[in-house]
C-alpha positions as CSV (number, residue, x, y, z in Angstrom):
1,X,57.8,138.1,43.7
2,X,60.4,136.2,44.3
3,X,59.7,132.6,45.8
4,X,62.9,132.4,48.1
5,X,61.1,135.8,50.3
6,X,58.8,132.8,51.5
7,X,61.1,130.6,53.1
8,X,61.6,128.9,56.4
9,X,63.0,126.7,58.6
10,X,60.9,124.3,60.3
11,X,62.3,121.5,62.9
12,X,61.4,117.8,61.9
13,X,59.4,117.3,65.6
14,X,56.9,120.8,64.7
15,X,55.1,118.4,62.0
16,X,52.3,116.6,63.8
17,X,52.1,113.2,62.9
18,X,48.2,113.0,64.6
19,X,45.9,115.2,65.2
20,X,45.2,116.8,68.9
21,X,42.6,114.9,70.9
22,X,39.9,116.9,71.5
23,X,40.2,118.6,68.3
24,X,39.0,121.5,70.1
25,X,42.4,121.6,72.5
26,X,44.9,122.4,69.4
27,X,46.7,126.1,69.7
28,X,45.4,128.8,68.4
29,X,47.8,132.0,67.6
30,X,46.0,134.6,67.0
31,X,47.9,137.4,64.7
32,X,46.7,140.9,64.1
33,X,47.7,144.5,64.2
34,X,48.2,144.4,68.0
35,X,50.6,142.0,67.9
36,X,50.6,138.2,68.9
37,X,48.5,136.7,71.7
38,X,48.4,133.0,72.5
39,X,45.0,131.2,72.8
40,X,43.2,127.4,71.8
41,X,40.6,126.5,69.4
42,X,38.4,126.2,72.2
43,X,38.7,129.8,73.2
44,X,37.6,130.8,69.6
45,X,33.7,131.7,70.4
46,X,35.4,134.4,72.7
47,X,37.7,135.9,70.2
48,X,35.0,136.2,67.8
49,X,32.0,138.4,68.1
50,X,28.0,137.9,68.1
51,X,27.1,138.7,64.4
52,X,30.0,137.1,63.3
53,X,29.8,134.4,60.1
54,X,31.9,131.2,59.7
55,X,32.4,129.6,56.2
56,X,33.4,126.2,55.9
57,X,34.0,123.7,53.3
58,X,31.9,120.8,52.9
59,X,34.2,119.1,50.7
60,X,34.8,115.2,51.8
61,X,38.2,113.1,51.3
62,X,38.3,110.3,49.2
63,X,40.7,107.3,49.6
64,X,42.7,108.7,46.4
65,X,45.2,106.9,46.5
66,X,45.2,103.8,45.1
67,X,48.1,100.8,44.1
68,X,47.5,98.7,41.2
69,X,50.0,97.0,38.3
70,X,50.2,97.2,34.4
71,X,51.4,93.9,33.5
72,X,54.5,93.3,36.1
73,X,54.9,97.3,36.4
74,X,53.5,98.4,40.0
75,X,51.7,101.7,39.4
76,X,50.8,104.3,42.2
77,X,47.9,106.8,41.7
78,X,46.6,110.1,43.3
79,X,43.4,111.3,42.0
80,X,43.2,114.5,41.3
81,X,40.0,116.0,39.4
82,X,36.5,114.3,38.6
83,X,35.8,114.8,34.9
84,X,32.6,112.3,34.4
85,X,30.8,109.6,36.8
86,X,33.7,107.2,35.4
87,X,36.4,109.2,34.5
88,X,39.4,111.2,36.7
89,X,42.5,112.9,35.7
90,X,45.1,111.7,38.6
91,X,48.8,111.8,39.0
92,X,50.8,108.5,38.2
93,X,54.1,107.2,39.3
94,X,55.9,106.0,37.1
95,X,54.1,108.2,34.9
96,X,56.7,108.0,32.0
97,X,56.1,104.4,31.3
98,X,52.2,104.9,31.0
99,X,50.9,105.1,27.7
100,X,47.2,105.7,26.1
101,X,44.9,102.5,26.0
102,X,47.0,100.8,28.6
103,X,44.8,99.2,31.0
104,X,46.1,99.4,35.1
105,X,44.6,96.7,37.4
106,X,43.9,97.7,41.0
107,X,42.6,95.3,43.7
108,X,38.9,93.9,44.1
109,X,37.4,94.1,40.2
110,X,38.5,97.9,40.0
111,X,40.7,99.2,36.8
112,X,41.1,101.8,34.9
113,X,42.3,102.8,31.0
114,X,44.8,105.3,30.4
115,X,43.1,107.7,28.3
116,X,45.8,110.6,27.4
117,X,48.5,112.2,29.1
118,X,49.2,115.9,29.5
119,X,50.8,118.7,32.0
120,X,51.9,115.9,34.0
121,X,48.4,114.3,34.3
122,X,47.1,111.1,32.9
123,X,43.4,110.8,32.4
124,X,42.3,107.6,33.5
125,X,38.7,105.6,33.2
126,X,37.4,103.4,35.5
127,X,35.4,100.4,34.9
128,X,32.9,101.7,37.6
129,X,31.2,104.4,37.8
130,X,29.1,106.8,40.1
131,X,28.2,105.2,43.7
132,X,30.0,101.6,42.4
133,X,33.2,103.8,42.0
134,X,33.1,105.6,45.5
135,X,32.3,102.6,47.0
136,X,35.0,100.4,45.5
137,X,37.3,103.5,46.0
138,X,36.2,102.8,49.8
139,X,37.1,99.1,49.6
140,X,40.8,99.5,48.1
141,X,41.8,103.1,48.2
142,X,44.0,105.0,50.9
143,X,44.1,107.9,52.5
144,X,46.3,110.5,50.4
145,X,48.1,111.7,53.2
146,X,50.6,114.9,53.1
147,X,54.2,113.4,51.5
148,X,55.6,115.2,54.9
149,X,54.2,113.1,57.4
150,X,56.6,110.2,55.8
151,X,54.0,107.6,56.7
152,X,51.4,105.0,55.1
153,X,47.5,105.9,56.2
154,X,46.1,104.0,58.4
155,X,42.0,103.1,59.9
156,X,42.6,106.4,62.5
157,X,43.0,108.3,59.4
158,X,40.1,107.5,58.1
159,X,38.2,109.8,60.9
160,X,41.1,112.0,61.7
161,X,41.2,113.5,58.1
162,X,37.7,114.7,57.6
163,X,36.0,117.4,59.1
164,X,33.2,116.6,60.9
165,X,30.9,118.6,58.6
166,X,32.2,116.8,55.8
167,X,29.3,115.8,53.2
168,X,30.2,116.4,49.2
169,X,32.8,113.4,48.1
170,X,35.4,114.9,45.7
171,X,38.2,116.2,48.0
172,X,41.4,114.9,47.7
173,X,43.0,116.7,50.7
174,X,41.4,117.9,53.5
175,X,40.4,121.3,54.3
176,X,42.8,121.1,56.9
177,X,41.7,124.3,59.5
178,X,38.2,122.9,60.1
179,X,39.4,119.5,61.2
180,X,39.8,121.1,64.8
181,X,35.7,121.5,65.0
182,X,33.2,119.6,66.7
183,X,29.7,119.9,67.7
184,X,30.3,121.1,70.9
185,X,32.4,123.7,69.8
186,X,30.0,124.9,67.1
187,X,27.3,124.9,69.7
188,X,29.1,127.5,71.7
189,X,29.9,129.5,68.4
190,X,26.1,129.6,68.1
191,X,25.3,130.7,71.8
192,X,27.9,133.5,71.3
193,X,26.3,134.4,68.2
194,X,28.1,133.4,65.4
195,X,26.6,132.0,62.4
196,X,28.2,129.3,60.3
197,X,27.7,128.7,56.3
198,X,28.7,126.1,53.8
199,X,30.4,126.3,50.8
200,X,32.7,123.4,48.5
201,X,35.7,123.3,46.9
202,X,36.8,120.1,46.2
203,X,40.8,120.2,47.4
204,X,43.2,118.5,44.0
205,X,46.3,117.0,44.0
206,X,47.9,120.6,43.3
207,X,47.4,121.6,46.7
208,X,50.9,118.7,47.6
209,X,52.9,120.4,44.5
210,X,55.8,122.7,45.6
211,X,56.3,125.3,43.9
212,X,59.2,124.5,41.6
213,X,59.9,128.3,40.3
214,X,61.9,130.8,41.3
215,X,59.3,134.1,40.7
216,X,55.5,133.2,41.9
217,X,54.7,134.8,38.1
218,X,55.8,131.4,36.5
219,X,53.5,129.4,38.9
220,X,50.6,127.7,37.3
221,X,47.5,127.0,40.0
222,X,45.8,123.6,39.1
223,X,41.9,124.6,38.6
224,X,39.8,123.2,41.7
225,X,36.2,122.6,41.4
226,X,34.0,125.1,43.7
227,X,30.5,125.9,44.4
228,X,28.4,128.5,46.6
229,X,24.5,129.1,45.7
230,X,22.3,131.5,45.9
231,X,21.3,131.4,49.7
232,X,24.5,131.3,51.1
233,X,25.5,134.4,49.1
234,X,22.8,136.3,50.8
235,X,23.4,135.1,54.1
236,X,27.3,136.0,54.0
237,X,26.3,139.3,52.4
238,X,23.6,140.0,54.9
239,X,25.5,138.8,58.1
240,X,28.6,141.5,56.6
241,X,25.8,144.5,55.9
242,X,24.7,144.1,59.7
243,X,28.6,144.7,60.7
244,X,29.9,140.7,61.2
245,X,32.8,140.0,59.6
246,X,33.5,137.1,57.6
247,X,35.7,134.3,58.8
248,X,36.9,132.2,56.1
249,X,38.0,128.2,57.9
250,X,40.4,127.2,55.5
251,X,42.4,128.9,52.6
252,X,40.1,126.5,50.9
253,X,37.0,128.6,51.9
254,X,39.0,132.0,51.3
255,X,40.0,131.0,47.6
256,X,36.5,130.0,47.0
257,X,34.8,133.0,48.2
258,X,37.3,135.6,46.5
259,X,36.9,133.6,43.3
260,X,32.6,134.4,43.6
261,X,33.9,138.3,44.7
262,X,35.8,138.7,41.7
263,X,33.7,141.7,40.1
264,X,33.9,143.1,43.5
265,X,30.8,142.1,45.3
266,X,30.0,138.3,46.5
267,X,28.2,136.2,43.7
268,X,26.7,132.7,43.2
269,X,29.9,130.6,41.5
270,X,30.4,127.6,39.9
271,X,32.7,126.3,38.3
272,X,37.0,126.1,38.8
273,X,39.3,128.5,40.3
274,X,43.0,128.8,39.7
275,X,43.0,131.5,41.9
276,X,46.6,132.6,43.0
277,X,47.1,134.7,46.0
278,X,50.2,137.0,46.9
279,X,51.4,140.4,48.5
280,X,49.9,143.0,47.0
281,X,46.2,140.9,46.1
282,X,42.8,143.0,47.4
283,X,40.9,141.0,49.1
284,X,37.5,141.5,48.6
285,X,34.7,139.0,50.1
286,X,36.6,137.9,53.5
287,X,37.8,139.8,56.6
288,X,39.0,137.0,58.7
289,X,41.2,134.1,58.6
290,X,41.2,130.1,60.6
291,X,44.1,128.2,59.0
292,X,46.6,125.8,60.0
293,X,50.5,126.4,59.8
294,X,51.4,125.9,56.0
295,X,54.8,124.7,54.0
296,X,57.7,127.2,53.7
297,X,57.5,128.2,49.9
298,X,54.1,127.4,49.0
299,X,51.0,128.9,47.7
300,X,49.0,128.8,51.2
301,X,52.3,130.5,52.9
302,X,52.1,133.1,50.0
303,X,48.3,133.5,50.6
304,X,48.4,134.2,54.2
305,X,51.0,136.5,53.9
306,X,49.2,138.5,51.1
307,X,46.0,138.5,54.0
308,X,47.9,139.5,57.0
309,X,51.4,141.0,56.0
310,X,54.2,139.6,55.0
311,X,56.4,140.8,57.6
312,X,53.7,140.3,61.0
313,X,53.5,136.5,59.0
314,X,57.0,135.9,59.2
315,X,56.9,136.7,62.9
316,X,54.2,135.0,63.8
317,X,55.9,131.4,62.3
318,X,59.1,132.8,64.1
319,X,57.1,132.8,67.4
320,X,54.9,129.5,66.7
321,X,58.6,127.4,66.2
322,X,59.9,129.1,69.5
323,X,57.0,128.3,70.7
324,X,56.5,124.6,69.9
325,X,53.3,124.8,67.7
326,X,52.4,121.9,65.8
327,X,52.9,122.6,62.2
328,X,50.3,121.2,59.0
329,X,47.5,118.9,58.4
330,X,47.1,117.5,61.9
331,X,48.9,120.5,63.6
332,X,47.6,123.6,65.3
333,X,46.0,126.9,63.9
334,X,46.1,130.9,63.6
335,X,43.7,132.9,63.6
336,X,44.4,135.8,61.2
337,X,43.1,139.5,60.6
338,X,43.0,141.1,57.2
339,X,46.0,143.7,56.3
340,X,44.9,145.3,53.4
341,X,47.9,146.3,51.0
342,X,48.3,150.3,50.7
């Protein structure tokens, strides 16, 4: 398809810079086949019903980004996929002037040697590793914020960009939909009857790429990292056999458990997913859909359209902008149900 079809435009003051406060109080839009109907995140255990499952996506941020030299170059990098316990392929700016066995020097006693380049990656490995990596990644690394909220990170972000279910390090981005939960709100989930389970998929640097094509055939997905075992297979399946649905929190979550569904019936999976979603995709493993308000021409635009319709999609950001909504990471949600193509 052609990429322009996915296009919008989106007022400077809809991206929200922080996040609501309580999380809970963000909009919700909820978009279906009946049309439009304006709600919040805290109405959600009453738009959902007893039997119901929530899948989240226990992935945890990083500080990713990180600012070091090589000799009197300054060098920026954004981490991007764990390889070993020392080792990371990241992005690099300047990438060009970064060659094999160069050495970059952060702050504190971290660096890191260039170990190749390729598909505008450099593979980089640290002189830590493990717990001493994460840990000096904690002393001198930042918050990789979205490019669009055209600031630095600061200590706020540091809570306001993890979920509060957040326990497997390896993320680079948030799962951005389930930063609008909190106890209390999952505790009145639970009294209405709706169950919760946990997958990962560790977000990548990808996930800030645009797409740069002009057909969504020519797009290459970066491969992400994902996991979901045994038990949680047979709880999702079990909770769907009794007549819930499944409500993915996060395009994150959706990818992931589409990716295990791929022979047509939800299976233990691990391992990467390039998984591209567009009009005309089956969905297979999820009938539901929490997600925040995405980029005009990117893959999470394309995905939700391929889940609810392109058209009712188009509408329902038409109505959020008239509407004021708070757009991306720290912005407000919808709440989607499946369209299946015919």
């Amino acid at each position: 398809m052609r990429v322009d079809l996915f296009d919008f435009e989106l007022p400077d003051d809809r991206i929200a810079q922080r996040p609501t406060v309580p999380r809970e109080a963000a909009r919700l839009l909820g978009v279906g086949p009946h049309g439009l109907r304006d709600a919040a995140i805290g109405d959600l255990p009453g738009l959902l019903r007893a039997g119901d499952i929530l899948v989240v996506n226990d992935t945890r941020v990083i500080p990713a980004r990180l600012f070091g030299r090589r000799g009197a170059v300054a060098v920026e990098v954004l981490l991007h996929r764990q390889q070993t316990l020392d080792t990371w392929q990241a992005l690099s700016r300047p990438a060009k002037r970064l060659k094999p066995g160069q050495t970059i020097e952060f702050e504190g006693n971290l660096a890191a040697e260039v170990l190749s380049k390729a598909e505008g990656m450099v593979t980089l490995r640290f002189n830590l590793a493990g717990p001493a990596l994460m840990a000096a990644l904690g002393a001198v690394g930042h918050i990789p914020l979205p490019p669009y909220l055209g600031r630095e990170d600061d200590a706020q972000d540091r809570a306001d960009y993890q979920t509060v279910y957040a326990a497997r390090e390896g993320a680079v981005a948030a799962p951005t939909a389930g930063l609008h939960f909190t106890p209390a709100l999952f505790e009145a989930l639970a009294r209405h009857g709706v169950r919760r389970a946990t997958v990962t998929l560790h977000v990548g640097a990808g996930t800030f790429l645009p797409v740069s094509v002009d057909d969504t055939a020519d797009h290459v997905m970066h491969p992400e990292w994902g996991e979901i075992d045994a038990a949680t297979v047979n709880t999702i399946n079990a909770a769907r056999a009794a007549g819930g649905r499944v409500v993915a929190v996060g395009t994150t979550s959706l990818r992931l458990l589409e990716s295990a569904a791929a022979g047509g019936e939800l299976t233990p999976f691990a391992g990467d997913t390039r998984l591209f979603i567009t009009p005309g995709y089956r969905l297979k493993a999820v009938d539901m859909l929490l997600t925040n308000f995405h980029l005009p021409r990117s893959t999470l635009y394309m995905l939700v359209c391929a889940f609810a319709g392109q058209q009712r999609m188009h509408d329902a950001y038409a109505h959020a902008i008239a509407a004021n909504y708070r757009f991306y990471s720290y912005g407000d949600a919808c709440l989607l149900e499946r369209s299946d193509p015919t």
